[in-house]
N, C-alpha and C positions, 0 to 999 in steps of 0.2 A: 356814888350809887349805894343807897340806903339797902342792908337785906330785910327791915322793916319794912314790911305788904304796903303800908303807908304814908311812907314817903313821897318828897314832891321829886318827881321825875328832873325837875329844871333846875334843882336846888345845888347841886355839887354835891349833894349826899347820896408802849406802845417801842525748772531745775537742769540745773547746769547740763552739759551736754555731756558727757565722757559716762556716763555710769551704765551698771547693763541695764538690758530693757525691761528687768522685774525689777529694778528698783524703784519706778517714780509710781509705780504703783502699789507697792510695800511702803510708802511712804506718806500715801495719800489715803492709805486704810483707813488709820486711825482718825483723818478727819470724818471721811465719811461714815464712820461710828458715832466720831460725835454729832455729827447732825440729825443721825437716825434716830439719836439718845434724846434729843430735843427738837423732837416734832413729835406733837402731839395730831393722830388722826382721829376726828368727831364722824359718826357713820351718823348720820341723819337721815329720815325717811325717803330725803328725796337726792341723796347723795354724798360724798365726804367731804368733810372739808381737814385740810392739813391747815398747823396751828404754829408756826415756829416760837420754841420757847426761848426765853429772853435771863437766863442765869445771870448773866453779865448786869440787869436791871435790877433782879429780885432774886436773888439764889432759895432764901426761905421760900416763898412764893412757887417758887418750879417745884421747887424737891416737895412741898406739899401737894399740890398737883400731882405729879409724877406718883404719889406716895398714896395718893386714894386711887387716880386710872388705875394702878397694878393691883389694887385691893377691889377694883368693880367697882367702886362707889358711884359714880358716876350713870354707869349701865340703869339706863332706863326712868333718870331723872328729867321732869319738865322742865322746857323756858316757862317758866312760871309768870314772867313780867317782860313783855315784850314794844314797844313804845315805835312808831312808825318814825323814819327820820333820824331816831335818837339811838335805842340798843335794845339785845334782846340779852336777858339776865334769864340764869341759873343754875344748877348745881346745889339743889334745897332738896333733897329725897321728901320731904311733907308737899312741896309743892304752894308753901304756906308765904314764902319771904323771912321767916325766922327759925327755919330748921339749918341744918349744919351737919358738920362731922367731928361735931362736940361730943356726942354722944356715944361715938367709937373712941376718946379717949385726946384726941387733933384739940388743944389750946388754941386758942385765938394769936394770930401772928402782927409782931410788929409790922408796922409800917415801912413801906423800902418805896416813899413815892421818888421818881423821877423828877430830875429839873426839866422844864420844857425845852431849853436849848440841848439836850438827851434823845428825851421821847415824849410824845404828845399822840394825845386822843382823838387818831385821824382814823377815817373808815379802814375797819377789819382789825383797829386795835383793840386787844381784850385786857381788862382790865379784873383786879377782884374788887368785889362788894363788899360794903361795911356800913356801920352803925353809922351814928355820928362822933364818937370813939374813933380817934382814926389808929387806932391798935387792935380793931377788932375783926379783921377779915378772917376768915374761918376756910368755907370749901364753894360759897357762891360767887360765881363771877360774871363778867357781862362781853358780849362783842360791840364793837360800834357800827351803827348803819351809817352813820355820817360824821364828821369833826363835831367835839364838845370842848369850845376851848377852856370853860370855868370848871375840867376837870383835870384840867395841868396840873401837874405838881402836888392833887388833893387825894387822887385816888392812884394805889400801886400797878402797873402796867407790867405784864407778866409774860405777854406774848402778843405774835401779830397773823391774824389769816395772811396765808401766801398763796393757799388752791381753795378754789370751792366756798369764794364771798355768795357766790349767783344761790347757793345751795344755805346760806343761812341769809341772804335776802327771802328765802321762801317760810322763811318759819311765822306762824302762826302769831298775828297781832292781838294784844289785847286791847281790852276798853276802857273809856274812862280815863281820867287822870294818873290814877296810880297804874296803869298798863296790865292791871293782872286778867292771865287769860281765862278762858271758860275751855276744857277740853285740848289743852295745852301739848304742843310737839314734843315730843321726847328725844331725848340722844340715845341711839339703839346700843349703840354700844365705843367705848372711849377705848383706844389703846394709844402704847408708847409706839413707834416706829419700830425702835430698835428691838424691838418684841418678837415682832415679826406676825403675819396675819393670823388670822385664826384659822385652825387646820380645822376643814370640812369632813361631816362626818360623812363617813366611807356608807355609798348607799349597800341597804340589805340585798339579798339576791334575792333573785326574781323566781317563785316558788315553780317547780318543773310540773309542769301538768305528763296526767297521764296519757 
């Protein structure tokens, strides 16, 4: 998956009994930190979707991820390039196919692709975008609407939807070949799990009439 606007869509450019009863859950903390640590939630117009992230595949990959949601980067970027059947790509703040988070200072990262006997490009894998450089994914990425198998092994797979595919089946298709949308869905806002939600602002009081 090219972040080139231009690209061809088809081209290859996922305890024991005896203890007391607070310990299997003092014990079981720490994993559920880690999970909270590595799920990412996308709030989209028409609902969330949860992202499980995949360190184990692409550790660069997540921690970059992880390292722009907590920076906003994300908050309020278009699927810019969205293909029926195939994937909806973004993470471009220009909306262009060749912006990034180059420009906040984020190098371009090596390549961490998966062997297919690993992980493969089956629907609600997400995957990053890149050039045709396969050293060059930056902060755009793509979801899968359906299996692509000539992106095995080509492209880095970073995470998989676990909730909320029905909710990016709804995002907004582009046209044409290269997919690019006209009036494009946005991500309202990306956080980490482990974050915790966002605290709603305490409404104003209600002015006392005389």
């Amino acid at each position: 998956m090219s972040d080139e606007a231009g690209s061809d869509a088809a081209g290859g450019n996922t305890m024991p009994g005896d203890a007391p009863a607070a310990a299997p859950a003092a014990a079981e903390a720490p994993q559920a930190n880690d999970a909270r640590e590595n799920m990412l939630v996308l709030e989209l117009k028409d609902g969330k979707v949860m992202i499980e992230l995949r360190p184990d595949l692409a550790p660069k990959h997540v921690e970059r991820i992880k390292t722009l949601v907590r920076a906003g980067f994300y908050d309020g970027t278009p699927f810019h390039r969205v293909i029926e059947g195939f994937m909806a790509q973004g993470g471009d703040p220009t909306g262009t196919g060749t912006g990034g988070a180059r420009e906040q200072g984020h190098e371009d990262l090596p390549a961490e692709f998966s062997p297919p006997n690993k992980a493969r490009f089956v629907r609600g894998t997400c995957g990053m975008a890149r050039t045709n450089n396969p050293n060059s994914a930056n902060s755009q990425f793509f979801i899968m609407f359906a299996p692509a198998p000539s992106l095995d092994g080509q492209y880095t797979i970073w995470g998989r939807v676990v909730s909320g595919m029905e909710t990016v089946d709804k995002v907004k298709r582009g046209s044409g070949g290269s997919g690019m949308v006209q009036g494009p869905d946005k991500i309202v806002r990306a956080r980490i799990a482990a974050d915790g939600a966002p605290q709603q602002a305490e409404a104003e009081p209600a002015p006392s009439g005389a």
